[in-house]
N, C-alpha and C positions, 0 to 999 in steps of 0.2 A: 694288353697282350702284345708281344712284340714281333716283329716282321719272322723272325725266325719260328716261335711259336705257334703260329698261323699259317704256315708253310709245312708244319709239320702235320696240318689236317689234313681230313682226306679230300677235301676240298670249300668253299663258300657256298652259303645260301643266304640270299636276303630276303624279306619280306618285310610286305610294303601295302599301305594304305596306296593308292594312287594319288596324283593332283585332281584335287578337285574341291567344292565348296566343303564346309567343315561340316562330318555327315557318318553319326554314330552307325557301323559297317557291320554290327553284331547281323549273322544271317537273317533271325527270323522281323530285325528292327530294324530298318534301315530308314535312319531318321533324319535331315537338318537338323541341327541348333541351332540355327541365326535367330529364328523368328520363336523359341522358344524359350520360359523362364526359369525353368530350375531343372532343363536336364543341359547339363554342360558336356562339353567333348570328351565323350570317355575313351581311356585308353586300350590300346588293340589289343586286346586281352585275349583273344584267339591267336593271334602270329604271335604272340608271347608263350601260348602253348607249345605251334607248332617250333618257336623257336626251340624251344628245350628238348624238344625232341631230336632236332637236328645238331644240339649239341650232346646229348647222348649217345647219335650216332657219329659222334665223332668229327663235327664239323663246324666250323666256322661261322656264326650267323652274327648275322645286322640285321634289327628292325628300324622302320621307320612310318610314321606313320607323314605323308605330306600333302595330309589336306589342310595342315594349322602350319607349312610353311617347309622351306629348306628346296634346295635343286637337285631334283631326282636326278637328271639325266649327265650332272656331274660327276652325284655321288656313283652312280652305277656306272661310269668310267675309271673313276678310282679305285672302287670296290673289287673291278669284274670279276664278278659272284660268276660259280658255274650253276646254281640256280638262283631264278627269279620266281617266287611266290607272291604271286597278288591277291589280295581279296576284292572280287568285283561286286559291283551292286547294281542294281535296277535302275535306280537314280542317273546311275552314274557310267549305263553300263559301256555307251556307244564311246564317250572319252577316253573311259578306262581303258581299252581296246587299243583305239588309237596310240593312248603311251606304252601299248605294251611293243604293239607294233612297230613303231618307232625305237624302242628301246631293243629289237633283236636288230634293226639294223646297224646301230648304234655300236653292238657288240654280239656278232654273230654266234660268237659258241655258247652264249647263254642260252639254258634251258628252262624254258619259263611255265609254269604250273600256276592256273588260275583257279579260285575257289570262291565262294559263295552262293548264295540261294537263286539268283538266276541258273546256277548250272540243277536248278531238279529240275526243270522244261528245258532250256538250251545244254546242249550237252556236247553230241555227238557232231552233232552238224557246227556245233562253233570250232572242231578242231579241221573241218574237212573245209570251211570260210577261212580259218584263220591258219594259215600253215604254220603261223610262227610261233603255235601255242602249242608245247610237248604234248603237257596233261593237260588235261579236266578230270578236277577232283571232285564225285558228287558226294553231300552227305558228308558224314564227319571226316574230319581230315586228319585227324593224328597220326592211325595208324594206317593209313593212304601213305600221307609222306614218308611216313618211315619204310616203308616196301619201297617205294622209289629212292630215298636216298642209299639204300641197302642194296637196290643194284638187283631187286626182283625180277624174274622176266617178267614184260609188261603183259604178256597174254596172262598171268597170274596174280595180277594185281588187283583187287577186288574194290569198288569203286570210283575207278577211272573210266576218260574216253583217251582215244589217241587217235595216230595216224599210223599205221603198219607200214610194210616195206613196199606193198604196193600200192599207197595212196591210197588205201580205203580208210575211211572213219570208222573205231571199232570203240564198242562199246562194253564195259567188260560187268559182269555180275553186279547186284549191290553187294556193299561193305555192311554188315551186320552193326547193330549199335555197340555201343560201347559199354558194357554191363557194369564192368568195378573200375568206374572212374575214380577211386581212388589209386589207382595203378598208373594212373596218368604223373608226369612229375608236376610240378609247382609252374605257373608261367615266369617264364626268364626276365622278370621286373629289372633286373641291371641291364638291358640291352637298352631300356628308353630312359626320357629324362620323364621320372615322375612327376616333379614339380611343375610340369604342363598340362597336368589333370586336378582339379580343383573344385570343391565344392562353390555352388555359386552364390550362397551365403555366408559362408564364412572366411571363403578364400583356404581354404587347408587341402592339404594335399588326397586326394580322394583313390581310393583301388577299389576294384571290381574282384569279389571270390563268385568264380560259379560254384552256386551250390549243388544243384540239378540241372536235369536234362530230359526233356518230353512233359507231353500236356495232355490228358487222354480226350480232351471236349473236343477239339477239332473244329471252331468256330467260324463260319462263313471266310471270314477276310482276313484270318490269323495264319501265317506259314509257321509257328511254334511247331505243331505236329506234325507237317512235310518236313521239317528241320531236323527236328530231334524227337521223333514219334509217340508213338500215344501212351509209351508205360512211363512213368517218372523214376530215369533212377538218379537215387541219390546219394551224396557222400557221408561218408561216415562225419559225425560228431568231431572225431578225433583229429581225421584227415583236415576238415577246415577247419580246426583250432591251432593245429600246427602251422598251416599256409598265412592267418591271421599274425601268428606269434612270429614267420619268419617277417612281416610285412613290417610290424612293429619293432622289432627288433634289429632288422636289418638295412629296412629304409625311413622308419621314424614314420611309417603311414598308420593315425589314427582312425581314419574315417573309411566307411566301407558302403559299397553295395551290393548286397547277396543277390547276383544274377540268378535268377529262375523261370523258368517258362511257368512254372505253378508255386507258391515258396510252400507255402500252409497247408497243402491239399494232407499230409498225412498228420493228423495231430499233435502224436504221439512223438513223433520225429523233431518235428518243428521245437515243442516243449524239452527234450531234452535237449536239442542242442542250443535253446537259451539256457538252461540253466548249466550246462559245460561251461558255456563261456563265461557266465557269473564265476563258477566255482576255479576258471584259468583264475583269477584277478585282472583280466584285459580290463583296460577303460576306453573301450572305444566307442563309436556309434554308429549305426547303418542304416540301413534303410533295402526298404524288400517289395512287392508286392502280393496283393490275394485275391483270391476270389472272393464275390460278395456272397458267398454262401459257407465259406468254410472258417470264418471268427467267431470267434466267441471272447468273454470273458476274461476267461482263467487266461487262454494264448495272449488276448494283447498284455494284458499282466503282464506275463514272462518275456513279452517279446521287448515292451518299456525299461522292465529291468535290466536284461542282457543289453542294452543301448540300443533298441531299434527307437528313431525318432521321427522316420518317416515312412507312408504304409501308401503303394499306389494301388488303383483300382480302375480295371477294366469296364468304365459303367453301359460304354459306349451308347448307350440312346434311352432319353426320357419318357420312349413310347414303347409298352410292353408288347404291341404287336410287331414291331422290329426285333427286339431282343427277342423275341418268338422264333422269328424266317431266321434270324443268323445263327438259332443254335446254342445260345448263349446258357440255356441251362438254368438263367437269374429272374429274381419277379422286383420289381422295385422296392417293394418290401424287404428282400433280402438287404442292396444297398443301404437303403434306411437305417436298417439295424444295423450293419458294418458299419457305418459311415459312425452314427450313436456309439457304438462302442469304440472306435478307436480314440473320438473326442473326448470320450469318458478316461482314458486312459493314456491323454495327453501325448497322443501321435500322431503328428499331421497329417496330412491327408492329401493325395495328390491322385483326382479322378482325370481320367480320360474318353472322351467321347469322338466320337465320329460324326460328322455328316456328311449327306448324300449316299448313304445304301439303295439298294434298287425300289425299295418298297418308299423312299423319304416323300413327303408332301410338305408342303405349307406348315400344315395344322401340326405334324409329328417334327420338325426343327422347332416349332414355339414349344411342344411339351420339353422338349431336349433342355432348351433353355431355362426355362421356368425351373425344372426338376433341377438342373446344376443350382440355380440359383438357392435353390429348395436346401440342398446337400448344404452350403456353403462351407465348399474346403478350404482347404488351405493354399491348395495350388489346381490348376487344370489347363487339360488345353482340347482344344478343339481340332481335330482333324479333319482332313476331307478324306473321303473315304477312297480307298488307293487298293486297286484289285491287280494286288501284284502276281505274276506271273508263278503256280505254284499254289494257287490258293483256291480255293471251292468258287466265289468272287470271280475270277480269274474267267473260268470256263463258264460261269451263270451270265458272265455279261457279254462269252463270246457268242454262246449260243442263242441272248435275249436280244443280238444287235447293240446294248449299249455301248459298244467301243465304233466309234467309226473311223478307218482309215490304222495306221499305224500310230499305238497310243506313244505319248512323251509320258515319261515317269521322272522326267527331269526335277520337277519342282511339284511333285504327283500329291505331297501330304500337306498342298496350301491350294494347289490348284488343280482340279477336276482333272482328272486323265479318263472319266466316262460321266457319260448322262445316268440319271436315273427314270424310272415307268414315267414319274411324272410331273419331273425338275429336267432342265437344260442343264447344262456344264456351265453356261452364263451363272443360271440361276443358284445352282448349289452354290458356285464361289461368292456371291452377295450373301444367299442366307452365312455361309461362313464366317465370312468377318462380320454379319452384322452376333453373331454369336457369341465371339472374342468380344466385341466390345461388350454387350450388356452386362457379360461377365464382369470384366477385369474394370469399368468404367464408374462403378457402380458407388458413391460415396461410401456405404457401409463398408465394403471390399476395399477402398483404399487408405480409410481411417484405421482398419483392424490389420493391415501388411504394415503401415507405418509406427501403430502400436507395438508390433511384434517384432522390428527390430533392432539388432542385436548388437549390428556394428558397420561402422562408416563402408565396406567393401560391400557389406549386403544391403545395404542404402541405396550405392553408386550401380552396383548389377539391376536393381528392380527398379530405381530411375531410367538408365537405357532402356531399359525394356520396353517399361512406360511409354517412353519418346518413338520406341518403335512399333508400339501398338497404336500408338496418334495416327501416325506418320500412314500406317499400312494403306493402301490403296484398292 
């Protein structure tokens, strides 16, 4: 687009991953990569929403994401956007802050709009802290932005906070969900360089389709349902066959991951939209996750056919009185059988556990482990259990004392940001790593990843890893 072209908007908007460590910003997952094996840096597929929205209304946007590199504080001199959209995170929240801060000084008429899942607890009081932050957008933001780039009165704008005319921090309505997300446009994929998202086995260029949105379980230490609430709605068949078809077509993106808070919870839904995409001719392949209560048979069938090749799983703990207190809905037996059928149907398998919940002991980290070891997937990782703000978690450990002092969420999904009844913070981060290692260390485990694969880049990705799973401390 040329100088003139761009002048002829109604003005700039950028949005922006912040500086900070490499750290997937999706609201209800806010995860590092460094210390993990097969989930790579995915791209900002939320500011690729919002961005298409702001070029709908007519205006000029740059994404960037600069936790994987580039100098923000140049490019928003060169840029000077009249807004600044960030997405902040828990992690990351006190830095993020800091650069926003810095970045109105930087460029005073910028109006800066911050979003993410810190703002369902901090909200109103981070505009009346931070003066130099316009909005807060709580809750989904597409059509938030769009009311403010649209030039809305702000007392009308329905999930925001601000600052009014006399310096009070106002807080306005929630913003309803978003019913036909098929109404939503396509994320703005030309704004980034794709070829910086990459599967970690094969090295190919990787995109994120959300398919849905909302989770109805509502599980102990999951913000899925403070994020995108407790009904699932989903998009048409149609709608991500097209979004698929412009990915392929448009930027040569074969590989996918069908973002979902739930993929499989409606049967019926799931089944046809593999067999749509069979019946497109796409040849692509994805990867999705489920619950361990809602596979069967015939689904992984259709889901291998349509190209699904990797199925992840919420197992979170090997002790069925845990998955009891958090809500979870599953009996180990369900896992069992999920885990049985997706192997039967030749889709790998990527489980996730947690330690340190408030109930964890001794005895229930050895069944955790035993039990992964039991499953033997294909990939997994171990968490520490991270009671992010916004979460059932969150208020169980204000109210039980296990936060002491002002928690660090800094590095919260490797190291303890609380105690549990009857583990230290010490304590959980030993059982932790000693977890990852039994796993990942295991001859059988290393002879069958070396068996499996496929090519010299998915070699060199699970040797690093390797060396940084030695290495952990």
């Amino acid at each position: 687009m040329t100088d003139t072209e761009t002048n002829k908007k109604r003005g700039k908007v950028f949005l922006i991953y912040p500086p900070s460590p490499v750290l997937n910003r999706e609201d209800r997952c806010q995860q590092p990569t460094k210390d993990l094996i097969v989930i790579p840096p995915l791209p900002p597929t939320d500011l690729l929403y919002l961005a298409a929205i702001a070029e709908e209304c007519g205006y000029d946007a740059k994404v960037y994401d600069y936790s994987i590199g580039g100098n923000f504080f140049n490019d928003l001199l060169e840029y000077a956007p009249d807004y600044l959209v960030a997405n902040v995170a828990m992690p990351t929240f006190k830095s993020d802050m800091e650069t926003l801060a810095r970045a109105k000084q930087m460029l005073p008429s910028v109006k800066i709009i911050v979003k993410g899942a810190p703002f369902l607890t901090y909200n109103a009081n981070v505009t009346y802290e931070n003066p130099f932050v316009s909005y807060v957008i709580m809750g989904e933001a597409e059509y938030t932005l769009r009311d403010i780039l649209n030039s809305v009165p702000d007392n009308e704008i329905l999930g925001i906070c601000y600052t009014d005319d006399n310096m009070q921090a106002v807080k306005n309505d929630t913003r309803p969900f978003i019913e036909d997300l098929d109404s939503l446009p396509f994320p703005a994929r030309h704004l980034v360089d794709n070829s910086l998202y990459k599967r970690p086995d094969n090295g190919k260029v990787q995109a994120v389709i959300k398919v849905s949105r909302g989770c109805p379980y509502h599980c102990f230490f999951c913000l899925a349902t403070p994020v995108a609430g407790m009904k699932v709605r989903k998009r048409s068949a149609e709608n991500i066959i097209a979004e698929i078809k412009e990915c392929v077509e448009k930027y040569n993106i074969k590989n996918f991951i069908f973002w979902s808070d739930i993929f499989n919870i409606d049967r019926e839904w799931t089944i046809d939209l593999c067999k749509k995409i069979i019946e497109s001719g796409l040849k692509i392949t994805w990867s999705s996750n489920t619950r361990a209560n809602t596979m069967d048979d015939e689904m992984a069938g259709w889901m291998y056919k349509a190209g699904c090749r990797l199925c992840s799983i919420g197992v979170e703990s090997g002790s069925q009185m845990i998955l009891d207190n958090i809500g979870k809905k599953i009996t180990l037996d369900d896992i069992r059988k999920t885990v049985k059928i997706l192997k039967k149907n030749k889709i790998k398998i990527y489980n996730y556990f947690v330690i340190g919940l408030p109930w964890e002991t001794e005895e229930t980290v050895e069944e955790t482990i035993k039990f992964a070891i039991e499953l033997d997937s294909n990939f997994i990782s171990f968490y520490t259990a991270n009671p992010l703000p916004g979460t059932k978690y969150f208020m169980y450990s204000m109210l039980n004392h296990l936060i002491s002092g002002e928690p660090d969420f800094t590095n919260s999904y490797y190291e303890p940001v609380v105690r549990a009844h009857k583990l230290s913070k010490e304590r959980i981060f030993e059982l932790h790593k000693r977890a990852i290692k039994r796993y990942y260390l295991r001859p059988k485990f290393i002879i069958k990843t070396l068996f499996g694969l496929r090519s010299f880049a998915e070699f060199r990705n699970y040797f690093m890893a390797g060396i940084n799973l030695i290495l952990k401390k």
